[in-house]
C-alpha positions in Angstrom: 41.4 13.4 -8.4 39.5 16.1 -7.7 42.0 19.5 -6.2 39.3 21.0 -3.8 41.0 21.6 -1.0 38.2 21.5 2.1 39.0 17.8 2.8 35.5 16.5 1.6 35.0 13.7 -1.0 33.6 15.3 -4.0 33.7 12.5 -6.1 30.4 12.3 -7.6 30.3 8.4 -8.0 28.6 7.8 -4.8 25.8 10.0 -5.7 25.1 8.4 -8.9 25.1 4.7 -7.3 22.6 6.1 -4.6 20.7 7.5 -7.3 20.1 4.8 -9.5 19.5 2.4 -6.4 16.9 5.1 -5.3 15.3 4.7 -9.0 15.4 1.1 -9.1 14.0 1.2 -5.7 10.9 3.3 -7.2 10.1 1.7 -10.1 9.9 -1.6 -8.2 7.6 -0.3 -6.0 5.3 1.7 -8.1 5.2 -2.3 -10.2 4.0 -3.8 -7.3 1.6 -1.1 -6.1 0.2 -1.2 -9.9 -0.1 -4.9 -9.4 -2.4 -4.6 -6.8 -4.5 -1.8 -8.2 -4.9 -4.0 -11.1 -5.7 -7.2 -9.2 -8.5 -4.7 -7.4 -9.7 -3.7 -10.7 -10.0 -6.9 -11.9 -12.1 -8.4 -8.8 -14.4 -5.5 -9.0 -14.9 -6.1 -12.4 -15.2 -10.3 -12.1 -17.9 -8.9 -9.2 -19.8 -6.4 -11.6 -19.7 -9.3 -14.5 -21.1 -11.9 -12.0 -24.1 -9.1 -11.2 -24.6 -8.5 -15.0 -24.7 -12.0 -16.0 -27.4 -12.7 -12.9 -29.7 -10.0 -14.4 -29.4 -10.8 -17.9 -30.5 -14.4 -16.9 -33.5 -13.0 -15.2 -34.3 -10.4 -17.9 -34.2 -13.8 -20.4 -36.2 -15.6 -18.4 -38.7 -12.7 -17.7 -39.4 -12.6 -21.2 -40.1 -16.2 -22.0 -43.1 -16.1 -19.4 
C-alpha cells in the first residue's frame, strides 16, 4: 500500500503490464516486417539467379560455336 496521499494510484504494476505488452507488441512486429524484407530479398535474389543462369547458358553456348 503505497501512503501518498494525492488520491492517485501509484502502484506501479500497471505500468509494467503495459510495458511488457508494448514490447511484445514490438518484437512481433519488427518479426513480421523482417519477414517480408527477407521474402523481398529472396525474390530479388531468385530474379538475379534466373538472369545469371540465362547468361551463363549463352556465354557456354557462345563458346562452343
Amino acid at each position: 500500500m503505497d501512503m501518498n496521499m494525492n488520491g492517485m494510484n501509484t502502484d506501479p504494476t500497471i505500468f509494467w503490464v503495459f510495458w511488457w505488452l508494448f514490447t511484445l507488441a514490438a518484437y512481433i512486429g519488427f518479426a513480421i516486417w523482417w519477414s517480408k524484407v527477407i521474402k523481398a530479398v529472396d525474390k530479388k535474389n531468385a530474379e538475379r539467379f534466373e538472369l545469371l543462369k540465362k547468361y551463363r547458358e549463352e556465354q557456354v553456348a557462345n563458346s562452343k560455336k
